[in-house]
C-alpha positions, 0 to 999 in steps of 0.5 A, a space after each residue: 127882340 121881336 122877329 117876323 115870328 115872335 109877337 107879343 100877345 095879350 089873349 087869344 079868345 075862342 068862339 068869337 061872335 062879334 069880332 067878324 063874321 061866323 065864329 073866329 078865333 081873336 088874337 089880341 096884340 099888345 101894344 096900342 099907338 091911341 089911348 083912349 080914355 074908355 078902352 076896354 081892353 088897357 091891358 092891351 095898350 102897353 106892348 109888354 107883358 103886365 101884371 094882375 093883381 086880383 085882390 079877392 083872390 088874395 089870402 095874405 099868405 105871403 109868398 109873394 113878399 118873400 119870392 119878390 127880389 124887388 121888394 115890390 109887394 107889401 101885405 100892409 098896404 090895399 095897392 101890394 105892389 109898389 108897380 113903380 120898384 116891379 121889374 115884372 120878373 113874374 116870381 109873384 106869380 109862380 109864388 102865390 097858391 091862390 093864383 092873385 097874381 096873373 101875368 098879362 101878355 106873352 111872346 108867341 110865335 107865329 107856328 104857336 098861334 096858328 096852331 091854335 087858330 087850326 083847332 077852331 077851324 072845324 067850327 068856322 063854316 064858311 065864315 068864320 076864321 081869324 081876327 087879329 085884334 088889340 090894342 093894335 095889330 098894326 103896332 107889330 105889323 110884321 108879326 100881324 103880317 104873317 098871321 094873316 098870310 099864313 091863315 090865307 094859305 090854310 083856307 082860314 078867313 082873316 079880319 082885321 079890327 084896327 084904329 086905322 092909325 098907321 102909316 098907309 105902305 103899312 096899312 097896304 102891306 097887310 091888307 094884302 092878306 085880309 078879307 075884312 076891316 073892321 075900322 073905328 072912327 071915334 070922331 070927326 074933330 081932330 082936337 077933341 080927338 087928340 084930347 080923349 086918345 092922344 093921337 089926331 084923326 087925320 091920318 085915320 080919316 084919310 086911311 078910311 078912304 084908301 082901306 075901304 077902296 082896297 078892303 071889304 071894310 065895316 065901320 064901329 063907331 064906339 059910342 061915348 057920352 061927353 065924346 062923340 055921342 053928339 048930334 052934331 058930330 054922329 051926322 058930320 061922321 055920317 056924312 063922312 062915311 058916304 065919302 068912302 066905300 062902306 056899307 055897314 056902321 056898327 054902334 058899340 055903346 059904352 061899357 064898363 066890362 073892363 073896369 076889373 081889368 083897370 083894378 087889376 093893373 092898379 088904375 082907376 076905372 074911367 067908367 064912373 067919371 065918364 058915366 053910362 050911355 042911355 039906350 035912347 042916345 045908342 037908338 038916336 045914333 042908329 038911326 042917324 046912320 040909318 037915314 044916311 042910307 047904311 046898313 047899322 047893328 048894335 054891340 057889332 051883331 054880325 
């Protein structure tokens, strides 16, 4: 059972350049309320600890077959593990001498993360610090909570990147201990919102409101081809973001840098059914946010 001082996490990542300002530390948390279809990072949908198989690494040696009380795994088949009989004992993982198999995702406690945020902190100048990414920080909210207090009380800067897809006395809550939001708005249409992550916008739309009156707040508006990335839909989000107390866009064109990640957890990549977006539509979009008046980047250059 998870405590205010215990949380599920997928990574921490150092040097950070395009999770906030300065350098920062990013703590990736397990366990997303949306699905989206391109997410780059699926291994940080589910809130408990997964496993990788990475298939190069993998020299049928055998070990993992022998170690796995399951009957999981099978050196006969391309998929080896039958994910359906695993129950993530992780007797793979500590079996395998070459390292094929790699347990995704870990319980922390909040001294353990910290720890490792103040080692960074010689290098975080006076704009660098802590990000708390995901999945979505807000799916542990109490956990997400004291990371971002405890950073506060140390002097270290907190950003948090988030979908906006909670319920606002939570959203509130942690704001309380938060420099920065970084705020994904993926479309203005509620149906086809749903369609492509499973969840409506309109809680998300009205939190944008409330977060950027309360929070220094910068926009990503992750770019999509046969999603979001329509004339159409990126002036309707445009128009939307004058309503609401934000300077910046940040375009984050599609990319397919987490497709590994979707064959290591044994899903098919969604990034050749999706296909790629052109450097003339990520420009288009730019410049529409642009013209509205905002400051934009691309790719979150901070």
């Amino acid at each position: 059972m998870m405590t205010k001082n215990t949380g599920i996490i997928a990574d921490i990542k150092k040097f950070e350049t395009h999770d906030g300002p300065g350098i920062r530390t990013t703590v990736f948390i397990k366990g997303c309320f949306l699905s989206c279809r391109w997410c780059a990072n699926p291994e940080t949908q589910e809130p408990l600890p997964q496993l990788y198989f990475i298939p190069k690494r993998c020299k049928d040696f055998g070990a993992c077959v022998d170690a796995c009380p399951a009957g999981a795994i099978s050196t006969n088949t391309d998929h080896k593990i039958d994910r359906q009989k695993c129950t993530y004992c992780m007797k793979c993982v500590e079996a395998c001498p070459y390292s094929a198999f790699k347990q995704v995702g870990r319980i922390v406690t909040v001294d353990e993360v910290i720890e490792e945020v103040e080692k960074d902190k010689p290098f975080y100048g006076s704009d660098g610090g802590l990000t708390i990414s995901g999945g979505e920080p807000l799916y542990q909210p109490v956990f997400t909570k004291e990371l971002l207090k405890i950073s506060k009380e140390k002097g270290i800067s907190t950003v948090l990147d988030t979908t906006g897809y909670a319920k606002w006395e939570v959203l509130e809550d942690v704001l309380e201990y938060t420099d920065m939001v970084l705020l994904d708005i993926k479309h203005m249409d509620p149906v086809k919102h749903r369609e492509w992550t499973g969840v409506s916008n309109k809680k998300i739309l009205e939190n944008a409101k409330l977060i950027a009156d309360k929070c220094k707040t910068r926009i990503s508006v992750p770019l999509v081809p046969g999603f979001n990335n329509s004339r159409d839909n990126l002036i309707a989000t445009a128009e939307f973001l004058t309503t609401i107390n934000a300077e910046w866009v940040d375009i984050v064109p599609l990319h397919s840098l987490g497709s590994s990640k979707y064959e290591f957890l044994g899903i098919t990549s969604p990034y050749t059914e999706i296909g790629a977006i052109s450097k003339e539509e990520v420009i288009k979009a730019r410049d529409i946010f642009a013209r509205y008046g905002f400051k934009t980047t691309i790719g979150r250059m901070m």
